[in-house]
N, C-alpha and C positions, 0 to 999 in steps of 0.2 A: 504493500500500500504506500509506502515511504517514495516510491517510483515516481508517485502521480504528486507531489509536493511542487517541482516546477509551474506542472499543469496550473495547479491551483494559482500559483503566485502570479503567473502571468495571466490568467483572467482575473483575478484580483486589480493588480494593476494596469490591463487595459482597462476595465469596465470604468473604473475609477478614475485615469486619464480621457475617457471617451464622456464622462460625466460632468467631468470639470470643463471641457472643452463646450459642450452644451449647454450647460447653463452661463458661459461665463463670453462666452462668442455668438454672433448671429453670423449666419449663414454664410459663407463669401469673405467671412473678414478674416484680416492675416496680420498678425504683429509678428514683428522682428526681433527674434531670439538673440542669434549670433550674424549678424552683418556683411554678407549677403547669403553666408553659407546654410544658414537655419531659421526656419519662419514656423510657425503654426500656421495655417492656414484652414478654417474649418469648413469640411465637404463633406457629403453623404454619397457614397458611391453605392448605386443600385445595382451594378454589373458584378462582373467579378476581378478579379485582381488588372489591373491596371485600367480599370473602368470598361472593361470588354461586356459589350451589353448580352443582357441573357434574354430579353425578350418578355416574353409573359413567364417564363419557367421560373421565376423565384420560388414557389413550392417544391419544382426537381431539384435547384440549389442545393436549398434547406435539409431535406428529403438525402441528401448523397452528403453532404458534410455530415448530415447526421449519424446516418451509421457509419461514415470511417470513423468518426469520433467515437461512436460506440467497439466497433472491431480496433482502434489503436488501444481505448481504453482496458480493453479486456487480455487483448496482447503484453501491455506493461503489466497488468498486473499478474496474473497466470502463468505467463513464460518463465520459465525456475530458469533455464540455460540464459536469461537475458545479460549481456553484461552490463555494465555501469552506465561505459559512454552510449550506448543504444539506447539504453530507458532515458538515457537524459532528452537527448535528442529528439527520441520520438514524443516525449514529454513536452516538450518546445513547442515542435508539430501539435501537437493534441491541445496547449494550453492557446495556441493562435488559434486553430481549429473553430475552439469553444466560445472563443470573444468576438470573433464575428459572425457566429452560429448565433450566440444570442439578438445582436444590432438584427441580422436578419430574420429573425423570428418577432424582435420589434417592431421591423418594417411588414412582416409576412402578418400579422394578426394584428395591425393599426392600433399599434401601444406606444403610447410616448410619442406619438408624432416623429415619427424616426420614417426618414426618407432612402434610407438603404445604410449603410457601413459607415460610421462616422469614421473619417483622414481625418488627419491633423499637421503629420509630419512634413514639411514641406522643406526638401535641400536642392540649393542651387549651386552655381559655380560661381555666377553674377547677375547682379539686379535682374534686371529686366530680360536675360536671354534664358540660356540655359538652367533648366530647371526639372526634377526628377518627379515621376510621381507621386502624389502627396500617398500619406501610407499612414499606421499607429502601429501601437505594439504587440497586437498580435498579428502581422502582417511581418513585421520583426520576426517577431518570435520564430512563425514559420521555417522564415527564411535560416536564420540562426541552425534552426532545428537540422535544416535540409543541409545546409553546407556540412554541419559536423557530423551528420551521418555520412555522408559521401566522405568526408576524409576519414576520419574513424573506418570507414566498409573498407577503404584504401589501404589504408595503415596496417589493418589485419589481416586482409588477404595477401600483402605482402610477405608479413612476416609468416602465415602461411605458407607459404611458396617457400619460404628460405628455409623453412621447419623442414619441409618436404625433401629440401635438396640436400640435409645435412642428413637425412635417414636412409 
């Protein structure tokens, strides 16, 4: 159960970042963090990751985020062979999963006035040009999650291989 503590901490504090952002911003507006490199900027994105629209299927979204989140949930906890950096990782994954599993079930059952996935994160290179997709912290998290399992899977099947060659 100790597995899924990430999970929690990062819906903890996106839901809590994604709350302060909402009450504390209207829609469109953006203050400057760090100058020109970090902005908030609050958006609701209805699509899915980098605002790729889904059309009317917000229900299939929801509906497919949901049970990965249930099939990773049950994977970290159940799997006795798990190792450490896996459950982290996948914990990462699962706790992103969860924090815009909920915005979308906000926006999917017209609670809260919630218009799709509250961004916030907004990094650029300079003012007025170059600028990445706005994103929060389970969008982070994800990501986090994904990169370290791919080096992690790397790092072991390596050393795999080298186990292999010495036997």
């Amino acid at each position: 159960m100790y597995r899924i503590i990430p999970a929690i901490t990062v819906v903890l504090i996106d839901q809590f970042s994604k709350y302060l952002v909402k009450t504390k911003f209207i829609l469109f507006e953006s203050e400057s963090i760090i100058e020109p490199f970090l902005r908030f900027t609050y958006i609701e994105n209805s699509g899915l990751a980098f605002g790729l629209p889904v059309g009317n299927f917000d229900w299939l979204l929801f509906l497919i985020t949901l049970i990965i989140s249930f099939y990773i949930s049950y994977y970290i906890i159940s799997y006795n062979k798990i190792i450490r950096y896996e459950a982290l990782s996948l914990s990462l994954i699962l706790g992103g999963a969860i924090g815009n599993l909920i915005d979308r079930g906000f926006k999917l059952f017209g609670m809260f006035n919630y218009g799709g996935v509250i961004d916030f994160i907004d990094i650029g290179l300079f003012e007025n040009s170059w600028r990445w997709y706005i994103f929060n912290i389970a969008d982070l998290s994800v990501s986090i999650g994904i990169l370290l399992y791919i080096f992690y899977s790397y790092i072991y099947s390596s050393l795999d291989e080298i186990e292999n060659e010495n036997t």
